[in-house]
C-alpha positions as CSV (number, residue, x, y, z in Angstrom):
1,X,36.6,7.0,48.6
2,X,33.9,5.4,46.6
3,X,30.7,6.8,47.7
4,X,28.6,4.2,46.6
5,X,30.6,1.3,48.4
6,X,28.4,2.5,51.6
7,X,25.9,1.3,53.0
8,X,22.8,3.0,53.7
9,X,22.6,3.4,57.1
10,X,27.0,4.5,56.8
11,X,25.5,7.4,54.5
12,X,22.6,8.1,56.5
13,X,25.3,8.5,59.4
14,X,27.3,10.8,57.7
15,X,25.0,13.1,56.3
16,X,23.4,13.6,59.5
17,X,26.9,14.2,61.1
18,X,27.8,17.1,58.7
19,X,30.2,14.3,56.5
20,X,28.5,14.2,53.7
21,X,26.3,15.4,51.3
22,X,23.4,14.5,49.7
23,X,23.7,15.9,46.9
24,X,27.9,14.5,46.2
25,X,25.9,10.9,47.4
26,X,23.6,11.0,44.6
27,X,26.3,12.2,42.1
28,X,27.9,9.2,42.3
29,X,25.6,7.4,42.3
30,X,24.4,9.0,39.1
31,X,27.8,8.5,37.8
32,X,27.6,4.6,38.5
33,X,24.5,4.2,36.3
34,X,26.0,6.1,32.9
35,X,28.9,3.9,33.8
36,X,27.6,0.2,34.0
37,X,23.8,0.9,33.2
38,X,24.6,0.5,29.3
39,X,26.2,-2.6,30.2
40,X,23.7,-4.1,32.4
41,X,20.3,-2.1,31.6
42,X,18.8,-2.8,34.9
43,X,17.7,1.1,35.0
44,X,14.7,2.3,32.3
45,X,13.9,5.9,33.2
46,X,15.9,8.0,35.4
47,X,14.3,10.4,37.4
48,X,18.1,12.9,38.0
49,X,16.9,16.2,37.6
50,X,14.4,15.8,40.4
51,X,16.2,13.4,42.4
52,X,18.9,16.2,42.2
53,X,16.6,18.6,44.0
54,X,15.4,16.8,46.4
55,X,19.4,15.9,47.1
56,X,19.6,19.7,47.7
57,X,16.7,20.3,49.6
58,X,17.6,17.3,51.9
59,X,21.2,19.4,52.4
60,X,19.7,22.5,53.0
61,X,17.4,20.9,56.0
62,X,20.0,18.9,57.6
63,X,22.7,22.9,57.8
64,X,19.1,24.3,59.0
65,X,18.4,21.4,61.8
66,X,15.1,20.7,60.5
67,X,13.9,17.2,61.5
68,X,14.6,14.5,58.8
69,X,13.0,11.1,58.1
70,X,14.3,7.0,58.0
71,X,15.8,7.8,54.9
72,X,17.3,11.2,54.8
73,X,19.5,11.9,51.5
74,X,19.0,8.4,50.1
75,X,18.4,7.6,46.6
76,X,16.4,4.7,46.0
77,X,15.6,2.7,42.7
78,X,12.0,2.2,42.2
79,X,10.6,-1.1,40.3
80,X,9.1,-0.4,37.2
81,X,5.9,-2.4,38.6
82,X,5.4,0.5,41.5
83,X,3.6,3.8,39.6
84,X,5.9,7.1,40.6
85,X,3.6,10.2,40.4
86,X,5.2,12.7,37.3
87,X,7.5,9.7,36.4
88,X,7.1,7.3,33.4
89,X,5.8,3.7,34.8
90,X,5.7,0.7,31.9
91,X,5.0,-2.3,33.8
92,X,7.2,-3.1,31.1
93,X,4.9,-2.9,28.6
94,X,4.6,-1.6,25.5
95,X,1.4,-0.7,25.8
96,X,2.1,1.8,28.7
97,X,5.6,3.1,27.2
98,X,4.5,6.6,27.6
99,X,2.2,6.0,31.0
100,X,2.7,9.1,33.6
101,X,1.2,8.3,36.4
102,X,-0.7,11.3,38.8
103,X,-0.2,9.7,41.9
104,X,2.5,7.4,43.8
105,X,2.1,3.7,44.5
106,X,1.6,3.8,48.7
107,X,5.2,2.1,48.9
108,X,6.6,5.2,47.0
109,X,4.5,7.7,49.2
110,X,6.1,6.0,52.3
111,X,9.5,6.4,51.0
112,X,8.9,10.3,49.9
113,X,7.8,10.9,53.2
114,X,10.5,9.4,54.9
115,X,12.9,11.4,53.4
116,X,14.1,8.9,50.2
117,X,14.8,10.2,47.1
118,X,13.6,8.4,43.8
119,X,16.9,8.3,41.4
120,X,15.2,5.9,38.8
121,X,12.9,3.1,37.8
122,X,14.4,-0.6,37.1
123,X,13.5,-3.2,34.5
124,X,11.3,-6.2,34.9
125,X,9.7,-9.1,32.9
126,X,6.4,-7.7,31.0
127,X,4.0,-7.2,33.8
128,X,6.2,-8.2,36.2
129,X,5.4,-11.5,35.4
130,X,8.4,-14.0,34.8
131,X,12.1,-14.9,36.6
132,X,13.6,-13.9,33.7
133,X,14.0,-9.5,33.5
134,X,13.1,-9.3,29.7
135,X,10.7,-7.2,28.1
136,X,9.6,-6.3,24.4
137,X,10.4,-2.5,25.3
138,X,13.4,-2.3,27.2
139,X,15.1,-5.6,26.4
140,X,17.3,-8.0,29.0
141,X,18.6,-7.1,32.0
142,X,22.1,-8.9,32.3
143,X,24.1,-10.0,35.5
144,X,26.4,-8.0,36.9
145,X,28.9,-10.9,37.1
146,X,28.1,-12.3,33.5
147,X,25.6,-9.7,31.6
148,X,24.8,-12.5,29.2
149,X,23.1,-14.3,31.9
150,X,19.9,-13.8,33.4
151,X,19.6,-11.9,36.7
152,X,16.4,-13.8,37.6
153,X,13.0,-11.3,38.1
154,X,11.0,-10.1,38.4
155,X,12.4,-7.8,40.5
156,X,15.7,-8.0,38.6
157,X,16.9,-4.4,37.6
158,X,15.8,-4.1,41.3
159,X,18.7,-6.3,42.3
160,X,21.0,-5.7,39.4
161,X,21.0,-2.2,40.5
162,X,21.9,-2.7,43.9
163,X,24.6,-5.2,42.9
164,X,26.6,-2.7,40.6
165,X,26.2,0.0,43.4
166,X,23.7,2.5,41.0
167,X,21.4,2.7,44.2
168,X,21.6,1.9,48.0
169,X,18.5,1.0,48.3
170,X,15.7,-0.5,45.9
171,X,12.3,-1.6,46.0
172,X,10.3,-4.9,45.2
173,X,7.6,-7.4,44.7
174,X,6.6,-11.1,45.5
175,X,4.6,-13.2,43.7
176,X,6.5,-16.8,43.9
177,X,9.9,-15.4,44.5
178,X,10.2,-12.1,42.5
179,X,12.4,-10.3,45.0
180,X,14.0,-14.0,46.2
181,X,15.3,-14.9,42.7
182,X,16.9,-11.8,42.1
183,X,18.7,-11.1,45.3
184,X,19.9,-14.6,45.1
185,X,21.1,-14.4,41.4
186,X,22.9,-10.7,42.1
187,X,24.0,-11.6,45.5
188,X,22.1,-9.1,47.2
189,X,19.2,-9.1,50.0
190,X,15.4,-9.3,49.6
191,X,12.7,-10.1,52.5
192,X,9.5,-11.4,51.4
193,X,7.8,-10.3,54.9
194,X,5.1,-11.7,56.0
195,X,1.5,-11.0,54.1
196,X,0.1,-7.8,55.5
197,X,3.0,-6.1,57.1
198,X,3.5,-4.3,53.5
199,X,0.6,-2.4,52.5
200,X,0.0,-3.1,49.0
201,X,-3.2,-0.5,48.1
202,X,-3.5,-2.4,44.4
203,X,-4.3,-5.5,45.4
204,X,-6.8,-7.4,43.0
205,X,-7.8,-10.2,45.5
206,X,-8.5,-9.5,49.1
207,X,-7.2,-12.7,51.6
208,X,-4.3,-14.0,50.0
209,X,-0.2,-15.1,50.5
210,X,0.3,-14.4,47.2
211,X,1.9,-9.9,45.9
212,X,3.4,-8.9,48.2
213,X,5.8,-5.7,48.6
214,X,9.3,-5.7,49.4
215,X,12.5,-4.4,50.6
216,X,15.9,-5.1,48.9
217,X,19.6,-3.8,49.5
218,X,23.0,-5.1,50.0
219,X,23.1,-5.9,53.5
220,X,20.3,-6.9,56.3
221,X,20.1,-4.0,58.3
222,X,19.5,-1.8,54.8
223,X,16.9,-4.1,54.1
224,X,15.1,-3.8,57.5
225,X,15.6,0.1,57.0
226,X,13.5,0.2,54.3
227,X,11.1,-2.0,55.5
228,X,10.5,0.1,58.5
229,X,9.6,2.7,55.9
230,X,7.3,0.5,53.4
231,X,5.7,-1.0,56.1
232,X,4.9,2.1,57.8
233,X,1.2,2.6,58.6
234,X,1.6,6.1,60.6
235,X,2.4,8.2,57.6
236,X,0.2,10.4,55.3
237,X,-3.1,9.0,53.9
238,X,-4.5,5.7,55.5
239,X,-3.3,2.6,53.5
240,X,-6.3,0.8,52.0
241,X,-5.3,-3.0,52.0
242,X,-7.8,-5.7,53.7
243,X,-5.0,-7.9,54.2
244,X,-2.9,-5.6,56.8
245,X,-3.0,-5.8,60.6
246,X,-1.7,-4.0,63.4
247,X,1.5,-3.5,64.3
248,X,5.2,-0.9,65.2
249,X,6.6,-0.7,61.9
250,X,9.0,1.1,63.3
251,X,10.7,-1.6,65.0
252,X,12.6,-2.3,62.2
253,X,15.1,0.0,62.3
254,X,16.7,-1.8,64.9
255,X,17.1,-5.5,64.9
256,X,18.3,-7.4,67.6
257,X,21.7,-8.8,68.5
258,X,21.1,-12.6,68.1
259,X,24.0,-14.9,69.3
260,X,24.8,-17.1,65.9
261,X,26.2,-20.1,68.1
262,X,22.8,-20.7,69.5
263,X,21.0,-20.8,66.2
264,X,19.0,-23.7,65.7
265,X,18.7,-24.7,62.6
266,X,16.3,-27.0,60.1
267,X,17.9,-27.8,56.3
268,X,16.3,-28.3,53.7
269,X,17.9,-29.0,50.1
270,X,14.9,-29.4,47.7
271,X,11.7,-28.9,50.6
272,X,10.9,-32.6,50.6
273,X,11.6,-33.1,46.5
274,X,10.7,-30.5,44.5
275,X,12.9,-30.0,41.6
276,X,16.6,-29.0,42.0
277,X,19.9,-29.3,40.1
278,X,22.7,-31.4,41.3
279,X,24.8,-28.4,41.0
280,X,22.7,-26.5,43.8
281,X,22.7,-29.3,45.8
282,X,26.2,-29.9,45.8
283,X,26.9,-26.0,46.9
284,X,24.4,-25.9,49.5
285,X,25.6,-29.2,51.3
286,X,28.9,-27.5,51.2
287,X,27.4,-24.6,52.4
288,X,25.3,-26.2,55.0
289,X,28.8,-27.8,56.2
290,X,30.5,-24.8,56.5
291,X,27.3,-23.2,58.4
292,X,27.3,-26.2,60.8
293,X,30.2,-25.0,62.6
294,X,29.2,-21.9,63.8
295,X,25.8,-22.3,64.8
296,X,24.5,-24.7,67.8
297,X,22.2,-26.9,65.6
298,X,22.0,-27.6,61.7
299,X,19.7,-30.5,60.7
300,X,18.5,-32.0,58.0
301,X,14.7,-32.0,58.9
302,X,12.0,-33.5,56.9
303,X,9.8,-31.6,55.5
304,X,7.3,-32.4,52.8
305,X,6.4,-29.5,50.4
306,X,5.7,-31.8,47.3
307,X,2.2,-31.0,46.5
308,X,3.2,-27.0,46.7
309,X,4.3,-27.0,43.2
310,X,0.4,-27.8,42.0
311,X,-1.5,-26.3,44.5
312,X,1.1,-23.1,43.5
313,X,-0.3,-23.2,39.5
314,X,-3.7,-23.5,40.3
315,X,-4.0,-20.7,42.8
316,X,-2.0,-18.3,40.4
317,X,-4.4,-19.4,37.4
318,X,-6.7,-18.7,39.9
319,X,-5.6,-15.1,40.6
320,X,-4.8,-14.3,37.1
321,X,-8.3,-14.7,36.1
322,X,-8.8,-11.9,39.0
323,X,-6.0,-9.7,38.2
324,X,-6.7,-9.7,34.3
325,X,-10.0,-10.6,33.2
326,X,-11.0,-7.5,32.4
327,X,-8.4,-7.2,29.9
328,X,-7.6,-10.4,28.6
329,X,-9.2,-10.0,25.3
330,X,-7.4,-6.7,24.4
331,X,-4.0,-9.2,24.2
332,X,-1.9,-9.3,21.8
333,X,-0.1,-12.3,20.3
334,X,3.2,-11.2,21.4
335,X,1.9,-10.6,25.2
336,X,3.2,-12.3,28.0
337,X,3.1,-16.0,27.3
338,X,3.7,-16.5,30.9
339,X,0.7,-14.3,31.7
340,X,-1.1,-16.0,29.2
341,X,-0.7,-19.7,30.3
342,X,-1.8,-19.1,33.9
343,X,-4.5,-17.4,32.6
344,X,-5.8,-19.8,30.4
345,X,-4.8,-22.9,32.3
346,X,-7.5,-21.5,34.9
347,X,-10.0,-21.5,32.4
348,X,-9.6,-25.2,32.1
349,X,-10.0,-25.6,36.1
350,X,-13.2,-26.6,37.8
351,X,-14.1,-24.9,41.1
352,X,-13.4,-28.4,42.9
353,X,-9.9,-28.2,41.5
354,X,-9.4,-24.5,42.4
355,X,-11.1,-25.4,46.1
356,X,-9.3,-28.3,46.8
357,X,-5.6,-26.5,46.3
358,X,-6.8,-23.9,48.6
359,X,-7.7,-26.4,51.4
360,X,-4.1,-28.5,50.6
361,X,-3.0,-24.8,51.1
362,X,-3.9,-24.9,54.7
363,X,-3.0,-28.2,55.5
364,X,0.5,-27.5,54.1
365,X,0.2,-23.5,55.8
366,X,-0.2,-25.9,59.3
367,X,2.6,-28.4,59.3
368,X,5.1,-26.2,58.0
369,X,4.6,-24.4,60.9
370,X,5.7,-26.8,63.6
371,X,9.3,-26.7,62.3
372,X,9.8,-23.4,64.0
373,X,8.4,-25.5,67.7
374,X,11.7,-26.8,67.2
375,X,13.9,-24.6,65.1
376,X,15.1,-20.7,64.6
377,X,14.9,-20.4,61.1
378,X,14.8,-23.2,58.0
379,X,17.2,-23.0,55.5
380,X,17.4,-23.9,51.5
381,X,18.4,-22.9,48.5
382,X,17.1,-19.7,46.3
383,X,16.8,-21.6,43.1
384,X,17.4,-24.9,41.7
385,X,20.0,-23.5,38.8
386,X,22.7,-21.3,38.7
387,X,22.2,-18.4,36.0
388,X,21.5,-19.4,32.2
389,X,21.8,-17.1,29.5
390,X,18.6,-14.2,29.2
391,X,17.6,-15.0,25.7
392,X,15.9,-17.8,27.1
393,X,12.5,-17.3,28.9
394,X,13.4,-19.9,31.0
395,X,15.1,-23.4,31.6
396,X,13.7,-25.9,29.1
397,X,15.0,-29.3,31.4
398,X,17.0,-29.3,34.8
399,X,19.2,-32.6,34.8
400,X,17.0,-34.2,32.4
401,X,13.8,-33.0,34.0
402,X,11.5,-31.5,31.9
403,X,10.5,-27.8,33.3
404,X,6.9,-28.3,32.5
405,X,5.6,-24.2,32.8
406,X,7.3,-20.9,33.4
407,X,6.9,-21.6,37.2
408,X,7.9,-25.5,37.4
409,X,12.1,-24.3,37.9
410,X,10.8,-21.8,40.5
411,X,9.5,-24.5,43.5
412,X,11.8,-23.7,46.0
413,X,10.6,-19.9,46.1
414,X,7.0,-20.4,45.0
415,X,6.2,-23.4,47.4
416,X,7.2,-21.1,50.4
417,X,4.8,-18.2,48.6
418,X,2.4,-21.1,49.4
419,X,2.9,-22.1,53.1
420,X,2.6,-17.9,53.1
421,X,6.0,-17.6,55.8
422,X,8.4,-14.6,55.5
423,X,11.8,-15.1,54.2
424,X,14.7,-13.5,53.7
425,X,17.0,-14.3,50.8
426,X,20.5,-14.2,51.8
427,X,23.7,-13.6,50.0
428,X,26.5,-16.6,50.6
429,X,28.8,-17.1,48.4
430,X,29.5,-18.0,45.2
431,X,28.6,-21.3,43.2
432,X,30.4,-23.6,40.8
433,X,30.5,-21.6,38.3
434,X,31.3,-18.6,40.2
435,X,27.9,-17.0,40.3
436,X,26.3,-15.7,43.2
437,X,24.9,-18.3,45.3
438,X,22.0,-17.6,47.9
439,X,19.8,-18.8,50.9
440,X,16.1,-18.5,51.6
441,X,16.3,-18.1,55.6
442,X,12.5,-19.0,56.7
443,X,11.3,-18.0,60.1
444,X,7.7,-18.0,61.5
445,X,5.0,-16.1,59.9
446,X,4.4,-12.8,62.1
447,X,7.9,-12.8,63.5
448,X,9.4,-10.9,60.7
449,X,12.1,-8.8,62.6
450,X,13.2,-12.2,64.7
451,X,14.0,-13.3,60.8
452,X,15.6,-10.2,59.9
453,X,17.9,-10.6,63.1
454,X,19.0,-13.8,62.5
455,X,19.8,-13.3,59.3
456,X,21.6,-10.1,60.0
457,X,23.5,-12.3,62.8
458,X,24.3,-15.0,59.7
459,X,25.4,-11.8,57.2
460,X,28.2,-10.9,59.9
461,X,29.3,-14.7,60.3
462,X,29.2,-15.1,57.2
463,X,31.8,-12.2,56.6
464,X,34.5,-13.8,58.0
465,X,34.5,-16.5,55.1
466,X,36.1,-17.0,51.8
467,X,32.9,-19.2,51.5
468,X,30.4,-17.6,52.9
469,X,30.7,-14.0,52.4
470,X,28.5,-12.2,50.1
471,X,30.2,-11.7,46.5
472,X,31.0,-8.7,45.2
473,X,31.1,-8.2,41.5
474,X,34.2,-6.8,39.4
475,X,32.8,-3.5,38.3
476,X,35.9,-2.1,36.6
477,X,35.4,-5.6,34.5
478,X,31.8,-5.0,33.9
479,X,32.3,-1.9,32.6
480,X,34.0,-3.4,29.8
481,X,31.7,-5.6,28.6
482,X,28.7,-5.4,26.0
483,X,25.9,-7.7,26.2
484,X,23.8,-6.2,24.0
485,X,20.9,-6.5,26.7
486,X,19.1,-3.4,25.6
487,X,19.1,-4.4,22.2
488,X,19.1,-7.6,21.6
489,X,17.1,-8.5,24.6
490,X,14.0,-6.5,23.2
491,X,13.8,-8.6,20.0
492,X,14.0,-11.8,21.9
């Protein structure tokens, strides 16, 4: 049997049951990644030797009857954003190609504690800044169904990984859609959870929707395993992040049963008119369709995100300035023109401009929240294109359209960063061109494990479809292929 074709929670299961080891679980997973990785390149530094210790030390517990944690045995991919005590963390940077960080980020902490094991770190855009996973020092990461595409970011290796089975579990993060884009373009799962149910210790600004931490995996209960873990303020030192609040992270290792044919749901193909392709559309009405019959409610509903888009650019400038000011004239001319154009674009704001985002911020924050007086959950697409090839940052025109900036093909994800709601991205089916196709499933903010459930309810309806089911990619194919992502993608 293929080892890696389990789930978490299966593995978790049979470890503790005496089925399996830790240490033949890692293996093959470690076998996966010098399989597909030099096809794909969605993992940058491995962290085996270690991870190989820990496999045997989690072995040795479970034949003593020592207590384990949430995530005994499991090996999970850490992004390249979160710093991993002893192991290199880029940021995908040059400039930090040989950074070893002393300490863990408080997301890695959690998962050490919890019993996880860190296999390796996973590529992203240069600062983890771009939907497009391509850096100056590791290159491209490609798609597992086409490598020559892009597997959107910046949370990409993150979902590439998952996709080709090199790791379980993975981790995150969410600026306007970094762990959304991915899980949609790889067909996996990503929750952007509400803001302060992740602690998120390096946080430059203090009340804000916008970073957060995340949780991604192949399927909605592995995803709200994790979660229990990241979000997890009981363990070891304190978390220090103003914008957490109290609450039982440990409720999400068991979602609910939630009856499917009772769902009521709001649809939404573009949130109001925001930019999206006629070839997204076209899948998601036929997905919508096909959704309509197993729930008890699937409406069109009008909602009006329009002005998200602008108010989205000018609070990023905004928070760029924050994030990098001390720094910004150490750049280069080959850093991150994405960086760079928030950053400057703010310096051409007034405050009025800057206030007067924030307060259309709230007004949109308070009517997007009566859809859910009504509805479960709203529904819409991930993003507004299917895959395009990586050596482009991003798309230049969508039907005609001109994509003014790096974030103007991204509205659908970064206008719900916005409003500030959770949402889970959610694997279903493929599109037109045979590429993974995905959902964001919104719920209310704060009632992140009722999201979690429904989705988890949709993910097992959705199994029972040619249409609808998650894709899975050909991996004997991939492992055929060369994309030159490595190579060529660092001298794009």
């Amino acid at each position: 049997m293929d080892l890696t074709a389990l789930t978490a929670r299966e593995a978790r299961t049979r470890m503790l049951a005496g089925e399996l080891s830790a240490v033949e679980y890692l293996d093959d997973h470690i076998a996966a990644i010098d399989r597909l990785n030099p096809v794909v390149n969605a993992i940058v530094t491995d962290n085996f030797a270690e991870a190989r210790e820990l496999a045997n030390d989690a072995d040795d517990a479970q034949v003593a009857g020592r207590s384990t944690g949430a995530l005994h045995g499991l090996p999970v991919a850490i992004k390249d954003l979160q710093p991993t005590a002893g192991l290199r963390t880029t940021y995908g940077s040059p400039q930090f190609a040989d950074h070893v960080p002393t300490t863990d980020a408080g997301i890695v902490r959690r998962i050490r504690e919890a019993g996880g094991i860190v296999l390796a770190k996973t590529n992203i855009p240069e600062r983890s800044i771009g939907a497009n996973t391509v850096n100056p020092l590791f290159g491209a990461t490609g798609n597992p169904f086409d490598p020559t595409l892009t597997c959107g970011g910046s949370s990409g290796g993150s979902g590439v990984a998952l996709a080709s089975q090199m790791a379980p579990l993975a981790t995150g993060s969410d600026h306007g859609g970094s762990v959304r884009i991915p899980a949609c373009y790889s067909g996996v799962v990503g929750h952007r959870a509400t803001p302060g149910i992740v602690p998120f210790e390096q946080r430059s600004m203090t009340q804000t929707f916008y970073s957060v931490q995340g949780p991604m995996a192949r399927t909605v209960d592995d995803t709200a395993l994790l979660l229990s873990v990241i979000a997890d303020r009981a363990t070891g030192e304190h978390p220090h992040d103003p914008m957490m609040f109290p609450f039982d992270a440990s409720a999400f290792a068991t979602l609910e049963p939630v009856d499917v044919s009772s769902l009521r749901i709001a649809v939404s193909e573009d949130l109001g008119g925001v930019l999206v392709s006629e070839a997204i559309r076209r899948t998601f009405r036929e997905r919508v369709d096909a959704i309509a019959d197993l729930v008890a409610l699937c409406d069109v509903h009008p909602i009006d995100l329009r002005r998200a888009p602008d108010v989205d650019w000018k609070i990023r400038s905004d928070i760029f300035v924050a994030q990098y000011h001390r720094e910004a004239e150490t750049w280069t001319d080959d850093f991150n023109p994405n960086i760079r154009q928030s950053y400057e674009a703010a310096l051409t704001m007034s405050m009025t401009d800057i206030a007067a985002a924030r307060r259309t911020q709230t007004d949109l924050n308070r009517d997007f929240q009566q859809i859910f007086n009504d509805y479960d959950v709203l529904i819409c697409p991930g993003v507004s294109v299917s895959p395009f090839p990586w050596i482009h940052r991003n798309p230049s025109e969508i039907d005609g359209a001109p994509v003014d900036n790096y974030m103007a093909w991204l509205a659908l994800s970064s206008s719900l960063t916005v409003v500030g709601h959770p949402v889970t991205a959610l694997p279903c089916g493929s599109d037109e061109f045979a590429m993974p196709f995905g959902l964001q499933v919104v719920g209310p903010m704060y009632r992140d494990h009722k999201l979690l459930s429904t989705a988890a309810a949709l993910e097992d309806a959705f199994s029972d479809s040619t249409t609808l089911a998650r894709p899975v990619p050909d991996l004997d194919w991939l492992a055929t292929q060369d994309a030159r992502c490595r190579d060529a993608g660092a001298a794009t």
